[in-house]
Structures are given as structure tokens and as C-alpha cells.
N, C-alpha and C positions, 0 to 999 in steps of 0.2 A: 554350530559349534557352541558349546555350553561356557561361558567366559567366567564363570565364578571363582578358580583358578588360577591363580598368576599364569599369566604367559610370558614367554623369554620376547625379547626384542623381534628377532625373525619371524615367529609366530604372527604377533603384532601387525609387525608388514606386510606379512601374509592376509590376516584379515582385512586389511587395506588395498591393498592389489586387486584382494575377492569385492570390495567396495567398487572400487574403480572403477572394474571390469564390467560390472552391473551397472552401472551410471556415468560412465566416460561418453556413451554417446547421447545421452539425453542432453549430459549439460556439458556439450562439445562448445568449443570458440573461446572458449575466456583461459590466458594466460595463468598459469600455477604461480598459486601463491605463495610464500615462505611459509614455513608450519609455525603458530606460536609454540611458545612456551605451555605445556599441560599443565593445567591446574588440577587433574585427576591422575589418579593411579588405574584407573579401571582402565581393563585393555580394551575393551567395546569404544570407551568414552578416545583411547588412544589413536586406536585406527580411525575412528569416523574423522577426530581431527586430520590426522594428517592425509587423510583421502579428500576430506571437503577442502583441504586449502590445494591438494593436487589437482582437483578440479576448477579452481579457481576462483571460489568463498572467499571474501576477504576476513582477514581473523577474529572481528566481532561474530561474524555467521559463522564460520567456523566453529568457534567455542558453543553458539548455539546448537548447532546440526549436533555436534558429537557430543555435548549434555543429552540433548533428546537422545540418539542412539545409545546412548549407555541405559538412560531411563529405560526406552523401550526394551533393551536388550534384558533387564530386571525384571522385567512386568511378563517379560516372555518367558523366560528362565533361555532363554540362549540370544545368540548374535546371528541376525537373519542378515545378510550382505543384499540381498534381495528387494527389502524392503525397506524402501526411503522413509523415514520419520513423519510421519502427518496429523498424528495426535495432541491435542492441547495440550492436555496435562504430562506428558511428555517433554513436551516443549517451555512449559509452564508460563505458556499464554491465558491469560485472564479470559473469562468467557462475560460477555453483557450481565450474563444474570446472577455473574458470583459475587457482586457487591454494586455500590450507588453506580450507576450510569447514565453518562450521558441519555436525554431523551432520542425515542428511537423517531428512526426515517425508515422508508419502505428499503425492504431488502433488494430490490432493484429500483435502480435512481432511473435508470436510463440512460440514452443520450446526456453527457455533461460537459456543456460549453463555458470553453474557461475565457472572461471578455477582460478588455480593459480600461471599460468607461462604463457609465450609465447606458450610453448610446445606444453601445452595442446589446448589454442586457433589453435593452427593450425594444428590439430588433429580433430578437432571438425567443424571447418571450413570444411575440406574436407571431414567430413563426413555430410554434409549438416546440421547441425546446421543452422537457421537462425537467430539467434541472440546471443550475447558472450558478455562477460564481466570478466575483466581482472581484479582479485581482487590480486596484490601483495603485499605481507603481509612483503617484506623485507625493513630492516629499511637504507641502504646507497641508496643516492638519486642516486647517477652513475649506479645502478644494477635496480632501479625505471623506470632510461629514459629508459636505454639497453632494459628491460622486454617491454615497452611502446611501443618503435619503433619499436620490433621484433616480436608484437603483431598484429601490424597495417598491418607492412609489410605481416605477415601471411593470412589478409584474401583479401589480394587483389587479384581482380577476382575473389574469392568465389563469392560473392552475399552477406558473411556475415557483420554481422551490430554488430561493435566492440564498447562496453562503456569499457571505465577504470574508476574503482572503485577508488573515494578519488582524484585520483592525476589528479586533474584539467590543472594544469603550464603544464605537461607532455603531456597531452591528449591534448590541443592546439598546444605545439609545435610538435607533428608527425601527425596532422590533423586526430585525431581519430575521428569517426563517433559521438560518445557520451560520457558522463560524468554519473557516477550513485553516487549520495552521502547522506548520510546518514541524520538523520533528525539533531543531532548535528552541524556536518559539514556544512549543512544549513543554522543552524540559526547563525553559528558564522562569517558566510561570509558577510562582509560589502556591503551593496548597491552598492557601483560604482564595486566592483569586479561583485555580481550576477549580473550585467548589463553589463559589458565586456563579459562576458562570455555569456548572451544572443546576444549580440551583435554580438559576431564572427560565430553563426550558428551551434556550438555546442549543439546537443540533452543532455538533463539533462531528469534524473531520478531520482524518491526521495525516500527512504522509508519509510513509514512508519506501524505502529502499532498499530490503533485505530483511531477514531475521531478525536481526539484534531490535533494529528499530520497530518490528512490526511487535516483539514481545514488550516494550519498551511503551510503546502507543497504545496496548491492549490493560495497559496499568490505570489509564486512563477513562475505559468501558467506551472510548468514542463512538459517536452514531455512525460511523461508516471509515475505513481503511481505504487509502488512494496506494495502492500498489506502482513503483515505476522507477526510473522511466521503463518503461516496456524496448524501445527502442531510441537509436538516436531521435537527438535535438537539441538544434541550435538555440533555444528561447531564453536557456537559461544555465550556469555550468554548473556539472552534476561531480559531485565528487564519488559518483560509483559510477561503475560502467553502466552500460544500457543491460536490461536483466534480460532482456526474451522471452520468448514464450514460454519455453521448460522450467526457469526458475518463476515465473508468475501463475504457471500451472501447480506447482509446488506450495507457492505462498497460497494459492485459492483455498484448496485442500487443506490446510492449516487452519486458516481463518475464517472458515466457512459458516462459524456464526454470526461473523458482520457482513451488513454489507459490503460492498469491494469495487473500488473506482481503479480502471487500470487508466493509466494517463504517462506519455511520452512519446511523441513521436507519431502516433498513430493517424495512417491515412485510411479511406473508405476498405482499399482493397484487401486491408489487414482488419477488416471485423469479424469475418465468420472465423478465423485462426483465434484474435483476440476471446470472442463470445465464449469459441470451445474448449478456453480453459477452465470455464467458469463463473468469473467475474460476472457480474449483472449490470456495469454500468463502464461507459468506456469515455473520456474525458477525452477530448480535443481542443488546442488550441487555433493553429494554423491550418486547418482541413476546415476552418469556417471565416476565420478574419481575412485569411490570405485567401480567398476562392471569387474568382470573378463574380459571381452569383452570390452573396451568403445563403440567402434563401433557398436558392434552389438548391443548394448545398444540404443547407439543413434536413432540407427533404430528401435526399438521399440519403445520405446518414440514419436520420430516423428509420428508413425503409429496412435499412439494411439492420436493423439495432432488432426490428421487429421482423426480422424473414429468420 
């Protein structure tokens, strides 16, 4: 249907119901949202709204999915109910190589173990982990650097590829491979910091939890998107629902010029579903700290990351 147009309200609804009806069972299970408030007049941009928050988008995705669909619906000359949004510039996500970015990382990280000491980094290092992330949850800054440095120090000569979680000042000063920081921590870092921080060659990782945030983190050019949670977990509370597989297959597709850590939740039996969305690297916490064996954990994991 060509939306160039004004359409009456019913119309409207109609092209939403035709949305719905196309994508009510992909992204079945999540609760209808309230519709926001439209900030467009365009009827593409109207219906995608109030179909993405009937499906269960919370209203920051929302306003994203139905800007992209109005976009798309412009670039097509009509409104395809058929065709879920996956296009950047649609979306007007930032792509790596449209302005300064972050240094890159390989587009598949791999297996990526989220630890919470030194310890365990250098446990997980020698068990061939290829990727680590030092998430220390203590609050004196002196027990901060010690953890940092004795992290870095751990995977040298592994091969592994060490981020510290949060503690940016830290991870520069013991030349750690990467930074992983949160969509928060993100937005409250002033420009000339996120610009030192690109500057010095430090990998940055972002995560986030839906559209808003994923277009929001692509402003940034970061060397890899952690998509999630994918499913529940207890580790930490999430103020979005757990996404699933059909909206992380979605985010894939979107962001398919960075690399892409799916992380939440995820046990071994859920990697080839996980993999088949896309993603190149699948983040675990508990399927290696919590597991009788870490090791032989690892090894499974790994097995399965590579089958």
C-alpha cells in the first residue's frame, strides 16, 4: 500500500493489524505495551508504532522500529507489513566506518567468559578461552587496580583478549586489551573522555538491550555490541525483559557491521539456537563459574561455539 497519502485512523489500524499479523508470531510471549505518544504524522511511522508496542517493544523501540518503518516505507515508495526493518540507515544506526571509531576487534570474539576476579581470568585463559572480561564488583579502588593488573598480567601469552568491565582509568593504566561499559556509563562519559579513550587504542564494548540503545551505542563506533539479556538471569536485575531469540535475531541483522556478543542467561544447550541467529560470540557467566568442572566446561562450550 503506497502511504504517501494521508490515511483516516481505521486505515491506520488496518496497516497495523496487517503488521501484527505478519509478526505476532515471531515475537510471541512479551506482554502489549501502551502505544506512546507519535511524534510523526506519517501513517507507516503510525502503524509500526502502535503494532511494535502491541507486540511488546517498550516505547523507546517502539519510536525506533516505526521511524525505521516509516524510513523504509519512503525509500520503497510503499508500506510492506511483510518486511521487518533491518537496514541501518533506516534505522539511523551509525556504521564503524562512518566516522572515528573505536579500534577494531575480530568480528567473532568467540566463547566470552564474564569472571569475577583475576582468578578466574587466569583459569579461563589457560583453558583457552578466547575472550575474558573482568567484571570486579569490589568497591576500594586499590583491590580495583590489584584485580586489573593481575588480570592483564594473567593472559599474557595466552592469545586471550582481556576487557575490564566499568573501570576504564584502570584498564589504560595496565594496558588492558579492552573496555566493556554499560549503556549508562556510556552516556554519562563526557566527549573529550570517550575521545581519549578512543584515542589511546583501547577496544570498547557496549551493552545493550533493544533498539534505542543499540542506535544510541552505534554513536559511539564501539569495537563490538553485547546484545541481551537473551534469556533470564539471576546475576543482575535487568530493567528490560529477557529479549529471546527472535528479537536478538532482529538486533543481528541490524547490526551486522559490528561484531555482536549475545550474553544472558545462556546455557550450553542454547548455543546452536543462540549461533543461528547470527551473533559470532556468545558471553557466559554462570555455565562456567557455577559448573562443577570450569574446565571441562570450557571445553564444552568452546566445542560447541566451533561445531
Amino acid at each position: 500500500m503506497n502511504t504517501a497519502s494521508p490515511l483516516s485512523p481505521p486505515q491506520v489500524a488496518a496497516l497495523s493489524a496487517a503488521l501484527c499479523a505478519q509478526h505476532g508470531s515471531a515475537f510471541s510471549g512479551f506482554a502489549a505495551q501502551p502505544c506512546p505518544t507519535p511524534q510523526q504524522d506519517d501513517p507507516a511511522y503510525r502503524a509500526a508504532l502502535a503494532a511494535a508496542s502491541q507486540l511488546g517493544f517498550i516505547a523507546a523501540d517502539a519510536h525506533s522500529i516505526a521511524q525505521a518503518w516509516g524510513a523504509q516505507s519512503r525509500r520503497q515508495g510503499r508500506f510492506d507489513p511483510a518486511q521487518w526493518p533491518s537496514a541501518a540507515p533506516d534505522f539511523g544506526l551509525h556504521l564503524r566506518a562512518s566516522g572515528p571509531a573505536f579500534a577494531a576487534c575480530p568480528q567473532t570474539l568467540g566463547l566470552y567468559a564474564v569472571l569475577p576476579d583475576a582468578d578466574w581470568v587466569a583459569r579461563m585463559a589457560q583453558a583457552g578461552v578466547p575472550t575474558l572480561q573482568l567484571r570486579c564488583k569490589a568497591q576500594d579502588r586499590s583491590v580495583i587496580r590489584q584485580q586489573v593488573r593481575a588480570a592483564v598480567a594473567a593472559v599474557q601469552g595466552t592469545g586471550a583478549r582481556l576487557f575490564i568491565n566499568d573501570h576504564w582509568q584502570e584498564a589504560l593504566e595496565a594496558g588492558a586489551y579492552g573496555l566493556h561499559l554499560g549503556q549508562e556509563d556510556l552516556d554519562a562519559l563526557p566527549p573529550e573522555r570517550l575521545e581519549l579513550l578512543r584515542a589511546s587504542g583501547l577496544r570498547l564494548g557496549v551493552s545493550t538491550h533493544g533498539y534505542a540503545e543499540m542506535l544510541r551505542a552505534s554513536q559511539a563506533r564501539p569495537s563490538y555490541i553485547a546484545l541481551g539479556a537473551v534469556f533470564p538471569t539471576t546475576l543482575k536485575k535487568m530493567a528490560t525483559a529477557p529479549q529471546g531469540l527472535a528479537r536478538l535475531a532482529a538486533y543481528a541483522r541490524l547490526a551486522q557491521d559490528y561484531p555482536l556478543v549475545a550474553i544472558g542467561g545462556i546455557a550450553l544447550e542454547q548455543f546452536p539456537a543462540v549461533r543461528a541467529t547470527g551473533v559470532g560470540s556468545i558471553a557466559v557467566v554462570r555455565a562456567l563459574v557455577a559448573a562443577p568442572d570450569p574446565e571441562a566446561a570450557a571445553a564444552q562450550l568452546l566445542a560447541a561455539m566451533a561445531a
